[in-house]
DOFI-31306 format. One line per 8 residues: number of its first residue (from 1); their letters; for each residue x, y, z of C-alpha. Coordinates in steps of 0.25 Angstrom, whole numbers. Last residue first. Example, Ala and Ser with C-alpha at 12.3 -4.5 7.8 and 13.67 -1.06 7.14 Angstrom:
REM DOFI-31306
2	sa	55,-4,29  49,-18,31 .
This chain:
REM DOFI-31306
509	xxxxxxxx	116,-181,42  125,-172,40  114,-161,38  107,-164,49  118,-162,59  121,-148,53  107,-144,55  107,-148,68 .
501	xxxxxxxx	121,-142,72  116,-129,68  104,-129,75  110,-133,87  120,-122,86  109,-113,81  103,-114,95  116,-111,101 .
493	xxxxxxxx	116,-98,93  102,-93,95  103,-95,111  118,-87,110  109,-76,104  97,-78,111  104,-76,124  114,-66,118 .
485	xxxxxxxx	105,-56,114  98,-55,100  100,-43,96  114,-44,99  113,-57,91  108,-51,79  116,-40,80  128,-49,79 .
477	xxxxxxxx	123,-58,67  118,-46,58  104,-48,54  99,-61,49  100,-68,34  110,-80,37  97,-86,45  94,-93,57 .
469	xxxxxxxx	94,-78,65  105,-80,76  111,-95,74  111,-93,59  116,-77,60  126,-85,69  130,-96,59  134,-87,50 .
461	xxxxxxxx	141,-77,58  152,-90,63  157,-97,51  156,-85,40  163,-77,50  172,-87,51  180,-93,63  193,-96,68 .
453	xxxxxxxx	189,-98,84  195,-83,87  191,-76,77  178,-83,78  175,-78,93  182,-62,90  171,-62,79  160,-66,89 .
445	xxxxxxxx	165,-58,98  166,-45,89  151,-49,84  145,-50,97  151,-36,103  145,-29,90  134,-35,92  131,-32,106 .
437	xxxxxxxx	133,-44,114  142,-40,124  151,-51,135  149,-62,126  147,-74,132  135,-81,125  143,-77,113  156,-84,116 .
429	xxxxxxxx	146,-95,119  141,-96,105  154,-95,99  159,-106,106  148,-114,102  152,-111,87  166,-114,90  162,-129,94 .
421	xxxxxxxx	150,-128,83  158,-124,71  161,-138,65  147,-138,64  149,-133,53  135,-121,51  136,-112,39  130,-121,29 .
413	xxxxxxxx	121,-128,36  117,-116,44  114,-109,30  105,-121,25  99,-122,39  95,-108,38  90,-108,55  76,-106,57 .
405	xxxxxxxx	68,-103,71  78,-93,75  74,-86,90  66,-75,90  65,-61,88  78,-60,80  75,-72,73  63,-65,68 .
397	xxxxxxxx	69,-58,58  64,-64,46  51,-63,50  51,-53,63  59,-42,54  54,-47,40  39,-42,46  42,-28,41 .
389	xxxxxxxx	47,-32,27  59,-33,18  69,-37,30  84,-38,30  90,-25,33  79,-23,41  82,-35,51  94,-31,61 .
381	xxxxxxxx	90,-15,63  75,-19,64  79,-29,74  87,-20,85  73,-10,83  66,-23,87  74,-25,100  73,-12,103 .
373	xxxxxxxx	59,-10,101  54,-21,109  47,-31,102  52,-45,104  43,-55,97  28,-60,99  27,-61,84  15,-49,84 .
365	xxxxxxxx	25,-40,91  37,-44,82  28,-38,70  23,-28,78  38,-24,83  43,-25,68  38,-10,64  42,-3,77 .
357	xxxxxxxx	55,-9,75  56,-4,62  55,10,67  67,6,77  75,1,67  73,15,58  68,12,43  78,10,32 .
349	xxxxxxxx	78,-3,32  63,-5,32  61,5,21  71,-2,12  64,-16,13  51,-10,12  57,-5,-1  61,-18,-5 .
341	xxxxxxxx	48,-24,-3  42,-15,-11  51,-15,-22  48,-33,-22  33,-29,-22  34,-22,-36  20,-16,-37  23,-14,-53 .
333	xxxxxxxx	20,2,-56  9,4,-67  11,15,-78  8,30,-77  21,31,-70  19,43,-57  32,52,-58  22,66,-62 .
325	xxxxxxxx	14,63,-48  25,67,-41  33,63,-29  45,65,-24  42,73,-12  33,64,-8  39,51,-9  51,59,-1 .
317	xxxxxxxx	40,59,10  36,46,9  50,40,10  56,37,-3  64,25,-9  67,22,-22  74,31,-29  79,30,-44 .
309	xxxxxxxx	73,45,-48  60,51,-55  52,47,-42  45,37,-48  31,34,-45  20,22,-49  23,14,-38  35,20,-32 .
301	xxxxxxxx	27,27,-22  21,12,-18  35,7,-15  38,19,-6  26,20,1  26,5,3  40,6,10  35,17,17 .
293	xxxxxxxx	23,9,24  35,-1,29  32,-13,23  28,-25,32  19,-36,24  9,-30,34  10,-16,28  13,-20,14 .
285	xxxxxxxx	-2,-24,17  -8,-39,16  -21,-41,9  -36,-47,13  -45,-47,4  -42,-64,0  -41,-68,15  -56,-61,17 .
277	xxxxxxxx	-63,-50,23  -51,-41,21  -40,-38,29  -30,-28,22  -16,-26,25  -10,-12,24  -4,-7,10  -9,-16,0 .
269	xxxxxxxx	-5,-23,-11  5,-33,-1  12,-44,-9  10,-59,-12  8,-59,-25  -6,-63,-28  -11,-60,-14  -7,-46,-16 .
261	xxxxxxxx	-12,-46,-31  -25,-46,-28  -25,-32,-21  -22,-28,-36  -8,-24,-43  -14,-20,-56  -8,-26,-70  4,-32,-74 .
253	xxxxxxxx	17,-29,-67  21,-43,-61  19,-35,-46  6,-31,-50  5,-15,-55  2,-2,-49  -7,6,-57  -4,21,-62 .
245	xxxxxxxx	-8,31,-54  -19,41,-62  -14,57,-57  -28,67,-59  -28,81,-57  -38,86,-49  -51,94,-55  -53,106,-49 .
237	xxxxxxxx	-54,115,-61  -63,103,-67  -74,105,-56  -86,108,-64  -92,97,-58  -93,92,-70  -80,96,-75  -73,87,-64 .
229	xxxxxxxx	-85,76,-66  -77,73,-80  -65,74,-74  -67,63,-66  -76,55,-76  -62,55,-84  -56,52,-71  -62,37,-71 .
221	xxxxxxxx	-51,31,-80  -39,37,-73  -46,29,-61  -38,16,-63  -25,24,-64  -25,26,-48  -27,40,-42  -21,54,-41 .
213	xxxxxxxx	-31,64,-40  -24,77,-39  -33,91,-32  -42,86,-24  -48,97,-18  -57,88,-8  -71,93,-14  -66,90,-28 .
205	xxxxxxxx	-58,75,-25  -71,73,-18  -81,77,-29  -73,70,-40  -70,56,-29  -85,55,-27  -89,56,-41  -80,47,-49 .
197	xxxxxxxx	-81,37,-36  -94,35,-36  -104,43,-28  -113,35,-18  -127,39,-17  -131,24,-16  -137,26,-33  -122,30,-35 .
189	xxxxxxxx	-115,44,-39  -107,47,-51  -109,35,-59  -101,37,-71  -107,40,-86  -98,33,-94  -86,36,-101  -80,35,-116 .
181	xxxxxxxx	-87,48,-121  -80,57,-110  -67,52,-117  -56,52,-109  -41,58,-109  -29,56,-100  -18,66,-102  -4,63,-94 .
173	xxxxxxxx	-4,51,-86  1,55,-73  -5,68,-69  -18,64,-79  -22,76,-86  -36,71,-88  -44,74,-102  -56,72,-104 .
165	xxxxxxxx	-61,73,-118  -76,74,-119  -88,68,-129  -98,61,-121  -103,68,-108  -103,60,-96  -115,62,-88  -111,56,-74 .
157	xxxxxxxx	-118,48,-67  -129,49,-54  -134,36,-49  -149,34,-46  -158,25,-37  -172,30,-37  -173,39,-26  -190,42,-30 .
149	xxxxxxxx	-184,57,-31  -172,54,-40  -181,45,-48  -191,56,-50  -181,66,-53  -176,57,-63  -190,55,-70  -192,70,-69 .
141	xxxxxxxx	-180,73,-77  -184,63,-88  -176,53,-90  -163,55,-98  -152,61,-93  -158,55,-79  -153,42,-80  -160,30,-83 .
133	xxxxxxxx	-150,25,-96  -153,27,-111  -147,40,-111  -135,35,-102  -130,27,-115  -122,35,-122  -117,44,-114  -113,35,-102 .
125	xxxxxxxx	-117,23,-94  -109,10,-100  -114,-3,-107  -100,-10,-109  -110,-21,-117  -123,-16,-118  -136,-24,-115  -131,-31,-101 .
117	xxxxxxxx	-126,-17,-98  -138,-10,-99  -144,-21,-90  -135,-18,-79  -138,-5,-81  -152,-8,-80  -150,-17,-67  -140,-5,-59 .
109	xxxxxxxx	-152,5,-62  -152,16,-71  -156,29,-64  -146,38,-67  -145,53,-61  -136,61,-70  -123,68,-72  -116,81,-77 .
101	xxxxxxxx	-130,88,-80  -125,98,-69  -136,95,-60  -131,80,-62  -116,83,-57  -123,90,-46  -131,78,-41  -118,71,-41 .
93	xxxxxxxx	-111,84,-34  -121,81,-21  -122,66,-21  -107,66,-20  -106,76,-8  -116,69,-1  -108,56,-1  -96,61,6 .
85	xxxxxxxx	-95,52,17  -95,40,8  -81,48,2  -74,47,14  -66,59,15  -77,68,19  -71,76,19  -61,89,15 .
77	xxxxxxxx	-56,95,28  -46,84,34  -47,72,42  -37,59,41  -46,49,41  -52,48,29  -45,59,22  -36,71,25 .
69	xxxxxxxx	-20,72,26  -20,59,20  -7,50,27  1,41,16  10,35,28  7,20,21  2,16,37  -7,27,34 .
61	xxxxxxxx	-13,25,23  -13,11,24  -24,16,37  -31,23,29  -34,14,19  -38,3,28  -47,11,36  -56,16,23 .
53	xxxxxxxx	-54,-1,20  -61,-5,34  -74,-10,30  -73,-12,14  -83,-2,5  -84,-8,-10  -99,-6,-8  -99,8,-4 .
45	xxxxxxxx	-92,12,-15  -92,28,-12  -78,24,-3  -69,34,-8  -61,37,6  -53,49,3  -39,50,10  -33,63,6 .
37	xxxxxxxx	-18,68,4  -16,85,2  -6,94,-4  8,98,0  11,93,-14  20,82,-12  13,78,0  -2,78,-10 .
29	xxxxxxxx	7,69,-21  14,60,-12  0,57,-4  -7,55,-18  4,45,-24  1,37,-11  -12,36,-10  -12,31,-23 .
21	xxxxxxxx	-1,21,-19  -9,16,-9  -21,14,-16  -11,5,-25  -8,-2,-13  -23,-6,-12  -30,-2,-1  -38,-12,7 .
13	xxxxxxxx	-53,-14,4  -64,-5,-3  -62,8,4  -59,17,-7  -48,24,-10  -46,40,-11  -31,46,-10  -33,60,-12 .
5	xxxxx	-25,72,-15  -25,87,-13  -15,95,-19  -14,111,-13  -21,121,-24 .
């Protein structure tokens, strides 16, 4: 039997970067299996529903690479994929599951539950107490045919016999056992026709072939009415194997990183920017913070993961081939926000000039800056050995677009004498009279200049990464310039001059 997997989120607002993750270990798994990845939309809650999050999702899995090969969106030969388009198919085994005597209709209305749980403390609807309950294990069979007929509003649960040991061989938690006595009689199908999530996602993961369920921890504890339907339906010898992830962490380690704790410190949880009706639901994306989407992969993959060896950096597709479910921790990974910053560092220097040009022209587009692809391709090479993010390059690179708004006045008063303006200004013109200014041309004249005027190196490159970028922290001083041009260039150096000269005047005085 080929793998089939499913990544199935709900369209209650952006996607969390642990639904990301998810997604992830699921896409590895099916491409490390020659198997299949699915998008299923689980969106039964009709009142969690939020306009635009179905497109949202798709569209983080895409910019993330993590492609389904059916799903919303995508096609294939097994949907619906869309779980509000499937609503038949629910209604259908639901009343099956009570032909067999493996649930029931109840009547109980939302007030007497309500009341039931007023009288008893952790009132809950299960063996003990469904016998005192309007259901139809104990009302007389033409009292709930009655009902049914008049439409009175009705859910169907789950008879939950008392008594049994379900065992789950969980992939990464070993044995997992439950005690049938110890649960309640779920919900299987709403008074709106609606199923819940334990019935929906049983029928769909069985009618899609569905052969791994890999999922987050939080619904370890719901798999025990999982099996439980399995052997209901009489589809135990399907049933997929089931691999609980464990949590990711807060970046100080204790408890569960939450959409919250974006604001809180500052960091991206999500992969794509998210605009919400208000400031508070709105969030910010790795995306728009400017990682590159392999960067994230990367990081996220490593979440939980080992590969059994000290590397650290892996394309998708050497994710994929060394991925296995039998490396995933069964304890929480801490979203360390520094790592991720420093793989984006390492994907963007290992990324082509040209492509990085591609990523910097919106940026420099929206600043009203030079965007042709030369030019920014000559960029890339001089910044990504110094940027952490996408939008580093117009930032703290906009000197190079511009011209310098900000001169380090503690460096220039430490590097500028103005004892060196006579040969300074000397400099300038030998510059605004070079034959060839190609960096390699540039910096042989300028050398040949200080030998010949008994300067250092310390002296003279100093002041012109101040003159060219305002900072000791820009590119290479001649490719600078030769990016530049001469006319800015010898513009930028006689506008330092002043600047120079100001800053020393003022500290004299």
């Amino acid at each position: 039997m080929s793998v089939r997997v499913r990544f199935a989120p709900s369209p209650t607002g952006a996607l969390h970067i642990g639904g990301v993750r998810t997604a992830l270990y699921n896409y590895l798994f099916a491409r490390k299996n020659k198997g299949t990845f699915i998008l299923r939309i689980e969106d039964t809650d009709q009142n969690r529903l939020v306009p635009g999050a179905e497109d949202y999702i798709i569209e983080a899995l895409k910019w993330t690479g993590l492609i389904p090969d059916e799903g919303v969106g995508f096609g294939g030969d097994n949907g619906p994929y869309r779980q509000s388009d499937r609503k038949d198919f629910y209604k259908k085994y639901a009343e099956q599951l009570v032909e067999l005597g493996h649930a029931y209709f109840a009547f109980d209305t939302p007030e007497a539950l309500e009341a039931q749980r007023q009288a008893e403390a952790n009132f809950t609807y299960n063996h003990h107490t469904r016998n005192s309950l309007s259901n139809s294990l104990n009302l007389p069979s033409n009292v709930v045919q009655d009902k049914l007929q008049a439409g009175e509003p009705h859910v169907i649960r789950l008879k939950v016999e008392p008594g049994q040991e379900i065992h789950i061989q969980d992939l990464i938690r070993g044995e997992v056992v439950f005690q049938s006595s110890e649960l309640d009689d779920k919900v299987l199908l709403k008074a709106d026709g609606m199923p819940t999530y334990h019935l929906a996602n049983i029928v769909d993961d069985h009618l899609m072939g569905i052969t791994h369920v890999i999922r987050g921890e939080e619904w370890l504890p719901s798999t025990a009415h999982h099996v439980l339907l399995y052997r209901s339906f009489g589809w135990a010898q399907t049933m997929p194997q089931f691999a609980h992830l464990p949590l990711i962490l807060k970046p100080v380690g204790n408890g569960k990183l939450s959409k919250r704790d974006g604001a809180k410190f500052g960091i991206p949880v999500f992969p794509i920017a998210w605009k919400g009706d208000t400031p508070e639901d709105s969030f910010t994306g790795f995306r728009e913070a400017g990682f590159l989407p392999q960067a994230v992969i990367n990081f996220m993959a490593l979440l939980g993961w080992h590969p059994g060896t000290d590397d650290e950096i892996f394309s998708l597709d050497e994710l994929v081939q060394q991925f296995s479910i039998e490396h995933i921790s069964k304890s929480g990974a801490r979203f360390d926000y520094e790592k991720a910053k420093w793989f984006n560092q390492r994907y963007i220097q290992a990324t082509g000039d040209a492509e990085l040009a591609g990523h910097i022209q919106p940026l420099a587009e929206a600043r009203g800056y030079r965007t042709d692809a030369a030019f920014l391709t000559s960029v890339a090479a001089l910044m990504k050995e110094r940027v952490t993010f996408l939008p580093d390059f117009v930032e703290q690179g906009y000197f190079l677009f511009e011209p310098v708004s900000t001169y380090d006045d503690a460096m220039v008063q430490k590097k500028w004498n103005p004892a060196l303006q006579p040969a300074f200004e000397a400099l300038i013109e030998m510059i605004d009279q070079a034959p060839a200014f190609d960096a390699a041309s540039l910096e042989a004249a300028v050398k040949e200049f200080m030998q010949e005027h008994g300067l250092k190196p310390g002296e003279v490159f100093s002041l012109l990464r101040l003159s060219l970028a305002g900072t000791m922290q820009g590119p290479a001083v001649f490719d600078m310039a030769a990016l530049l041009g001469k006319t800015d260039t010898v513009q930028r150096l006689r506008n330092a001059l002043t600047h120079f000269n100001q800053v020393s005047g003022a500290a004299t005085h």
